[in-house]
DRENKOLRO-860277 format. One record per residue (C-alpha): residue in three letters; x, y, z. Coordinates in steps of 0.2 Angstrom, whole numbers, padded with zeros to 4 digits, always signed. Example, Ala and Ser with C-alpha at 12.3 -4.5 7.8 and 13.67 -1.06 7.14 Angstrom:
Ala+0062-0022+0039/Ser+0068-0005+0036/
//
This chain:
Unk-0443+0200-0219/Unk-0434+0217-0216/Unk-0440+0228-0207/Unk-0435+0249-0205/Unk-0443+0260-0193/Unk-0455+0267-0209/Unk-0455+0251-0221/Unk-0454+0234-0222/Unk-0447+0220-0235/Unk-0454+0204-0236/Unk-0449+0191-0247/Unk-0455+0173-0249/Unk-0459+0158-0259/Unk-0477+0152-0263/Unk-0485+0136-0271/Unk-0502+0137-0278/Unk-0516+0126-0288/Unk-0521+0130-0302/Unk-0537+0125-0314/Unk-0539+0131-0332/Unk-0550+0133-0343/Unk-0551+0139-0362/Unk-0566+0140-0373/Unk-0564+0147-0392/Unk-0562+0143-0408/Unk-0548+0140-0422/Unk-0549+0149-0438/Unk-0540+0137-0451/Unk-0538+0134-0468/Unk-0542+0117-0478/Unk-0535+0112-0497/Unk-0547+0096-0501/Unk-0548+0093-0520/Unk-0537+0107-0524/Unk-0552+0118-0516/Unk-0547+0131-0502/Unk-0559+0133-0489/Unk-0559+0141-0469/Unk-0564+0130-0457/Unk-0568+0133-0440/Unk-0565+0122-0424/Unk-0572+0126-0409/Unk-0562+0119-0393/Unk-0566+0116-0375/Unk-0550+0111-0365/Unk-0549+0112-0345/Unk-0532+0106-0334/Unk-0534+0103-0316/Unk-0526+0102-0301/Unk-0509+0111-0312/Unk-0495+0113-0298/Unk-0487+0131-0298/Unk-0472+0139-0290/Unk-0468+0158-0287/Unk-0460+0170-0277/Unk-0467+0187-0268/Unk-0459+0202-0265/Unk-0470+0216-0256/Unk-0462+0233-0251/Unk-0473+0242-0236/Unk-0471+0261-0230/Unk-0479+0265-0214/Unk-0487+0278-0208/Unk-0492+0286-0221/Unk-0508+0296-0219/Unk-0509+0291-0200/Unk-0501+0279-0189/Unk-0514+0266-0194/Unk-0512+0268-0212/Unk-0500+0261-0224/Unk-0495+0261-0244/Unk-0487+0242-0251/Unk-0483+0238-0270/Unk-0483+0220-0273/Unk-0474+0207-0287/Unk-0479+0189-0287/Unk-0472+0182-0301/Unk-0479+0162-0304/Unk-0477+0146-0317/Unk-0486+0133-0317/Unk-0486+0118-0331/Unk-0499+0110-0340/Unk-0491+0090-0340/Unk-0475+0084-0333/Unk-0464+0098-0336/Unk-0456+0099-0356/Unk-0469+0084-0360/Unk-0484+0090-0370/Unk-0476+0084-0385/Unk-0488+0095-0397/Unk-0488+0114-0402/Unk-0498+0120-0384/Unk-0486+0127-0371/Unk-0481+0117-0359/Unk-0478+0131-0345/Unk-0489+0146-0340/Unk-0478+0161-0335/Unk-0487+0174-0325/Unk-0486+0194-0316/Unk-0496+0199-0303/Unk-0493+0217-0298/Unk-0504+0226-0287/Unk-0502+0243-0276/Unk-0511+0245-0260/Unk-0517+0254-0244/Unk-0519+0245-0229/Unk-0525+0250-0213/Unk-0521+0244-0195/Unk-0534+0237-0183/Unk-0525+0233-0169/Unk-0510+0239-0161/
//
């Protein structure tokens, strides 16, 4: 953490636990008997308990209305991977990138 007189930096790392789930089908083509035909393949395919790591940087400006009030922009980059990492061995990814970016007003309750 850094801190100014009217902002502050803080930067850390997080860890998180993730569960997915993905529901929807698969348009796909088939040639049997030199017939072409679209099939569809509907999938249902959860991961639990996927391990992710990340980092946070969060800029804050105080006092910006009032001495109780300030602004903060936030970036919480994350990845997290499906099997052992580089081991899925099929055409799924095996990571999950992610961006959180949010802005904010806070307000102080106590001083």
């Amino acid at each position: 953490m850094v801190e100014n007189e009217k902002s502050n930096l803080y930067i850390g790392c997080n860890v998180g636990i993730n569960y997915f789930y993905f529901r929807g089908v698969n348009n796909s083509i088939r040639i049997t008997d030199g017939y072409v035909t679209k099939v569809k393949y509907p999938y249902a395919y959860t991961e639990k308990n996927r391990l992710g790591f990340g980092f946070l940087i969060e800029y804050e400006i105080n006092e910006v209305f009032s001495e109780r009030f300030s602004t903060s922009i936030t970036i919480n980059p994350e990845l997290t991977a499906f099997e052992k990492w580089g081991m899925t061995g099929d055409y799924a990814p095996w990571t999950v990138g992610w961006l959180n970016f949010s802005i904010g007003l806070k307000y102080r309750l106590i001083d």
